[in-house]
N, C-alpha and C positions, 0 to 999 in steps of 0.2 A: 519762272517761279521766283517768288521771293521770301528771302528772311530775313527775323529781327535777329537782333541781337543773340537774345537766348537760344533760338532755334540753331545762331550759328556755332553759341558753344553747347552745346548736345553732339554725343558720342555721331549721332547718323549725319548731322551738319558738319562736322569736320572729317570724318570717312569718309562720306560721300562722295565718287568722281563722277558722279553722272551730272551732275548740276552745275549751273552759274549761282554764283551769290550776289546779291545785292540789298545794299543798307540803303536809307535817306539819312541823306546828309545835311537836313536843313534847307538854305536856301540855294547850295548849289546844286543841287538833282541827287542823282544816284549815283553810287562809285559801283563800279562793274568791277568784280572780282573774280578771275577766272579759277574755275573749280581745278587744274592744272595745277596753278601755282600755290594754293592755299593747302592741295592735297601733299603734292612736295616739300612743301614749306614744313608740313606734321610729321611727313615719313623723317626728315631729319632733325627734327625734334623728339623723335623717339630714339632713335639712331646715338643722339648725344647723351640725352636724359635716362635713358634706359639699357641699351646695347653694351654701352664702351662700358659702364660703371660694373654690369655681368660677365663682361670678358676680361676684367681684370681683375674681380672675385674669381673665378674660374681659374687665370693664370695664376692668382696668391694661394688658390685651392690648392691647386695640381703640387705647388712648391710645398704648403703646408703641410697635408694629409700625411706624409710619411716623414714628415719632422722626429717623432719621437718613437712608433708613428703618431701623429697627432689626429684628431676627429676631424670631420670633415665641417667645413666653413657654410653652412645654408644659406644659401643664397636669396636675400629678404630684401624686396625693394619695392620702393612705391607703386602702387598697381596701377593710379593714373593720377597724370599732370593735366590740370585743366590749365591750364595758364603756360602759351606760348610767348616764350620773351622775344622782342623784338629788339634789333640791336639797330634800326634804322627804319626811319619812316615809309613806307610802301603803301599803295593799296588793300592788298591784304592784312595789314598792321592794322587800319583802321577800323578792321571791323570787330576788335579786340581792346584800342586803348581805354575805352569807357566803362569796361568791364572793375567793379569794385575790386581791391588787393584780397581783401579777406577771401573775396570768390577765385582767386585767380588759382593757388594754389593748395591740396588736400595732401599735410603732411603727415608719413607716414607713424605710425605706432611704435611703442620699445617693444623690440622683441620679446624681452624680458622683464620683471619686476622682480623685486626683492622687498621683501617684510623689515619695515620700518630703516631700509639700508645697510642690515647689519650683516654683516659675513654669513654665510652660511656656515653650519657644521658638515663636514664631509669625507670624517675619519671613521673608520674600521680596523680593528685589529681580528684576522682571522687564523686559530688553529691550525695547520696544516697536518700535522702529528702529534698527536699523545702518547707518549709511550706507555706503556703498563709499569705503575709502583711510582716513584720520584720521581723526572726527571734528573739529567747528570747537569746539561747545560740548557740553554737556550740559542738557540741561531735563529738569529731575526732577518727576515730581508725587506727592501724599500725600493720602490720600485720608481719609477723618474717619470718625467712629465707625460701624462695619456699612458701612464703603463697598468699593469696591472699581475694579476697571476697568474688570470690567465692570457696574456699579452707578454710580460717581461719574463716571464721564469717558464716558457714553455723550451722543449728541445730542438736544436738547431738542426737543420737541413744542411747546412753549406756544403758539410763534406759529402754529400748525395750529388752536390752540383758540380764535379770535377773541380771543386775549389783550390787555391795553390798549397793550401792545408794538408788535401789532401792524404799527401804522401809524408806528412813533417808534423813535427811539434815544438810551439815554442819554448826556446832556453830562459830561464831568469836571468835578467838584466844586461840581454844580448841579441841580436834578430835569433831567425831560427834559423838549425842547420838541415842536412836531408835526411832528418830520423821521422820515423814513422811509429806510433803505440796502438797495436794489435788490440781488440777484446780480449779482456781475458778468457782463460782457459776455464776449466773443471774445477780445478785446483788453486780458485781466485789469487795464479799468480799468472804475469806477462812477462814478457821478453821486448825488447827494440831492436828493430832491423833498419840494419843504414843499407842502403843502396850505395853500390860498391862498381859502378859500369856496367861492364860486360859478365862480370859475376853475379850479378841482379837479373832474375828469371823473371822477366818478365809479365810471361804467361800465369806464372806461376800467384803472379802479384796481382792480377787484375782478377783472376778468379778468387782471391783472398777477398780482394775489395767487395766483390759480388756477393758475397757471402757475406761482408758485415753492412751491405748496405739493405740486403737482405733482412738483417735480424735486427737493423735500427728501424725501420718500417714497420714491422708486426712487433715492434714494441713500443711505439711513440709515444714518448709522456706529455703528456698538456701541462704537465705542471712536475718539474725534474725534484725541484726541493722536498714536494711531497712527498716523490717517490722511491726518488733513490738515496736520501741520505738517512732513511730508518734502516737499511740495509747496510750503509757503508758505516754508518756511525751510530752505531744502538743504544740506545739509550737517550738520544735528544729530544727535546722539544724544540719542532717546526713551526717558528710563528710570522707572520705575514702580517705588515700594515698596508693596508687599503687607503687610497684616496682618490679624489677625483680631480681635474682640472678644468678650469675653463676654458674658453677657447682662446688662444693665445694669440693670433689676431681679430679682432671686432671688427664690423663693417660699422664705420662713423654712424650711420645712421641707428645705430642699435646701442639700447642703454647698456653700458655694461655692467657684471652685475658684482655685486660687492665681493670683492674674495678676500682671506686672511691672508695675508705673507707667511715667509717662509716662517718668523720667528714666531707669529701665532699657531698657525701651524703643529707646528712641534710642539708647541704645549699640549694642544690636542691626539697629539699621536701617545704625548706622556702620558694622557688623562688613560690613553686604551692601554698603553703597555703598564700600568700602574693596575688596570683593571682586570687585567690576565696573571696578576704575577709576577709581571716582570723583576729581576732585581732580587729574590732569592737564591738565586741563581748562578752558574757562571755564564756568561754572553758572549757570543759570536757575533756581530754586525755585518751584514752583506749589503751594500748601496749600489745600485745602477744608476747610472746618471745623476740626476737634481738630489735623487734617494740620497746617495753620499751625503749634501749637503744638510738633509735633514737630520742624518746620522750625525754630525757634529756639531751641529746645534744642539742637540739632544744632550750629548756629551758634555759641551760648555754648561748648558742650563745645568746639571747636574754639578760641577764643580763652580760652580757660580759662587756658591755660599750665599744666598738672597734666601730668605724664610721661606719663598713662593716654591723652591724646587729643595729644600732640604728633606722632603721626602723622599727624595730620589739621589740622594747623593751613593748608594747601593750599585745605582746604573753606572755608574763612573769604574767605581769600588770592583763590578763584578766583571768588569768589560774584559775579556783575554784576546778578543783581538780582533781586527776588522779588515772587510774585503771590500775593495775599492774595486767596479769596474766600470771603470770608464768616469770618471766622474771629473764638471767641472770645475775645480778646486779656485780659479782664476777667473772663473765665466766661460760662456760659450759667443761664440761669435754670429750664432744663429739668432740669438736674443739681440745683437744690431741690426739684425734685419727689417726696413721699415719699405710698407707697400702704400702706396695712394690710396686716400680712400679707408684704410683702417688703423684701429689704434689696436698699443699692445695690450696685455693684461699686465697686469702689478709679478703674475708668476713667470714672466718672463724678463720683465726690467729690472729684476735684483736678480738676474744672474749672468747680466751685460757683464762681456768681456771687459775684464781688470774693473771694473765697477768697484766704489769705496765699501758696499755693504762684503762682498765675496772675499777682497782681499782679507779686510776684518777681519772675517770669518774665520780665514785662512791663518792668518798669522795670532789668533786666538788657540785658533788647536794646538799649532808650533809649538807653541811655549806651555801648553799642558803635557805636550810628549816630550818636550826636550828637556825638562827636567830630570834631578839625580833621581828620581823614583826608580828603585827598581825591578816595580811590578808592573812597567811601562808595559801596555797590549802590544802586540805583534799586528802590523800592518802589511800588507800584501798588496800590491795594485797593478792590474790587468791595464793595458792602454792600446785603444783601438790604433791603428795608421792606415786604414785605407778610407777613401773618401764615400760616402753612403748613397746610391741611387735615389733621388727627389726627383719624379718625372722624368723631362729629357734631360734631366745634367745627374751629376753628383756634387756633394758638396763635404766639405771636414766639419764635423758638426762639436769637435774639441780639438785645440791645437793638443797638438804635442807636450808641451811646458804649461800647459794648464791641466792635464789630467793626471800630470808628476805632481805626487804628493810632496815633494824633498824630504822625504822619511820614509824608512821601511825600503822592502821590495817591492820592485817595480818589474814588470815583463811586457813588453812591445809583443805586438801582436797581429798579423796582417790580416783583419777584421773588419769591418763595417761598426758604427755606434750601434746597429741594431744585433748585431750576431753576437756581438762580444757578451755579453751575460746567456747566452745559448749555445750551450755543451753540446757537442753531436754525440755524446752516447758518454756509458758511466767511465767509460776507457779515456774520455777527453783530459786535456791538458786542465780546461776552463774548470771542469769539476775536480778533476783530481788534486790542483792546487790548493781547493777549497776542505777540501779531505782532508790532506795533511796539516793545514793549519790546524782544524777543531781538534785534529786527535794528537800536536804537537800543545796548541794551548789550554787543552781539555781533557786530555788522557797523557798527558806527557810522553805523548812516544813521537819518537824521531823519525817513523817511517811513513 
């Protein structure tokens, strides 16, 4: 049997192992090309071209997906290479170099487009609570990259999972000791029990557990802010900003698509919190993660004095105090992370570890708090220390010295980046700290 050229690049001419191939060569005869080596020749041209490039989308997958957690990475590659490159002359090479360039190779589409390359918009400010009559305050929260409300602010399981929490709660500005905070009782008050050796009943303690792990299960909140701080704290308004991200690593071959930075951004979150109200008010700020970051952006844009944000210089004005967890104030070390094969997004290279925009950032807020004002807001900051499961490893997705604010209070926490803004129950440390602040910078009481 014989074929031309074209015949030989058609799908059935190079799959095919049941055949010889053979070309005319002109005046030398015919080149015999064993259907063997032409066929082996494509299986590792697929192998190279398509295989390795999917197993290391898959490997950057596995690592990325539980980044923040972050979205999963679609796996989008050329569906077919007409054009085998030849790195040395062969028989089989020859039935191929004749072939025009423009035919050789069909490259692949952007995943994506974008209208005229302009940023998208992709802010929401959402309600969580209205109280009935005025509100007293506002507590807002911002939730960090791939997060969401219902993704960041649902309630924690850990302590379901024999976690070393368990049995303890952490102290402000010290690890934890071996205390333990009970559900409350009837009478919305609680007691702490230290375990004490041999004087520590045991039995007595595991059945306790049983019972509140019990009554955190038939009451799980998908969303804790909404639920439980119209109870703990009466009278606020629960507001939630929304946003979305892209994927924070791109596969090279896929256009990326236009996102705003962090500093546009935040204008956009201004345009929703300006359109809800915000700034009548007094404000609590709650950030997880990048959240933080946009939180003090916000803040600066507001004491800016620039004509663009003197409508909001209120937000500054009203702010009584803010809850940092987990946030990083320095960058995160995950945003160094680079893989073959893809590029980052813009929402993760401005908040590269010690990066010039973050420090800014940082030493911009400094000197707005570190001034004589002495309606300076109360700052509070949760800091995770355990390393966070990514596939087969873990990894510290905020050092230590980047998620210290060097202001305010600070509380170590033996957490994961994912647990730490998720309260195992209204009894938790994580929420209760959060208690006492609104009702120390918002109701003036000290308990």
């Amino acid at each position: 049997m014989e074929l031309t050229v074209e015949d030989i690049m058609s799908d059935q001419g190079i799959i095919s192992s049941e055949i010889n191939i053979t070309m005319d060569s002109g005046n030398d005869g015919y080149w015999v090309i064993p259907y063997k080596k032409l066929w082996l020749h494509n299986v590792l041209h697929s192998l190279r071209n398509q295989l390795v490039p999917a197993l290391t989308a898959f490997l950057v997958n596995s690592v990325a997906r539980p980044l923040a957690p972050l979205q999963a990475i679609p796996l989008s590659f050329p569906v077919r290479l007409e054009y085998i490159r030849a790195r040395r002359r062969s028989r089989a090479q020859l039935a191929l170099m004749n072939v025009p360039e423009t035919d050789r190779i069909e490259e692949c589409q952007d995943a994506e487009t974008s209208d005229n390359d302009r940023p998208e918009k992709c802010v929401n400010c959402t309600i969580l609570h209205q109280p009935e009559g005025e509100p007293s305050a506002d507590i807002i929260f911002v939730h960090g990259l791939h997060g969401g409300v219902d993704r960041t602010w649902t309630q924690g399981t850990w302590r379901l999972n024999n976690h070393k929490l368990k049995d303890q709660t952490p102290v402000r500005r010290r690890s934890t000791g071996n205390m333990y905070v009970p559900v409350k009782d009837d009478n919305g008050t609680q007691e702490v029990a230290r375990k004490n050796g041999k004087d520590y009943d045991q039995t007595d303690r595991r059945k306790e557990m049983e019972e509140v792990d019990k009554e955190v299960m038939e009451n799980f909140s998908q969303c804790w802010p909404r639920d439980w701080l119209p109870q703990d704290c009466p009278g606020v308004r629960v507001v939630a900003i929304n946003y979305t991200t892209d994927m924070l690593w791109r596969p090279m071959w896929q256009k990326m698509k236009t996102r705003s930075d962090l500093r546009e951004r935040s204008k956009e979150m201004i345009e929703e919190l300006v359109r809800v109200g915000v700034g009548r008010r007094p404000i609590v700020w709650v950030g997880h993660s990048k959240g933080g970051l946009f939180i003090k952006q916000i803040i600066l844009n507001a004491t800016s004095g620039d004509d663009e944000f003197q409508h909001i210089e209120d937000f500054f004005n009203q702010t009584k105090a803010i809850m940092f967890y987990s946030v990083p104030h320095k960058g995160s070390p995950i945003a160094d992370m680079i893989f073959p094969f893809f590029k980052r997004s813009i929402e993760l290279l401005e908040v590269q570890r010690n990066c010039k925009f973050v420090l800014d950032l940082h030493q911009r807020f400094l000197e707005i708090f570190n001034n004589d004002n002495n309606n300076k807001p109360e700052i509070f900051s949760f800091i995770d220390t355990e390393n966070t499961p990514v596939a087969f490893t873990s990894l510290k997705f905020i050092a230590y010295e980047s998620a210290d604010p060097d202001i305010g209070t600070k509380c170590d926490v033996p957490l994961n980046h994912r647990e730490i803004c998720k309260p195992a129950g209204r009894d938790c440390f994580l929420y209760l700290e959060l208690v006492k602040l609104i009702n120390r910078s918002i109701f003036n009481k000290n308990k």
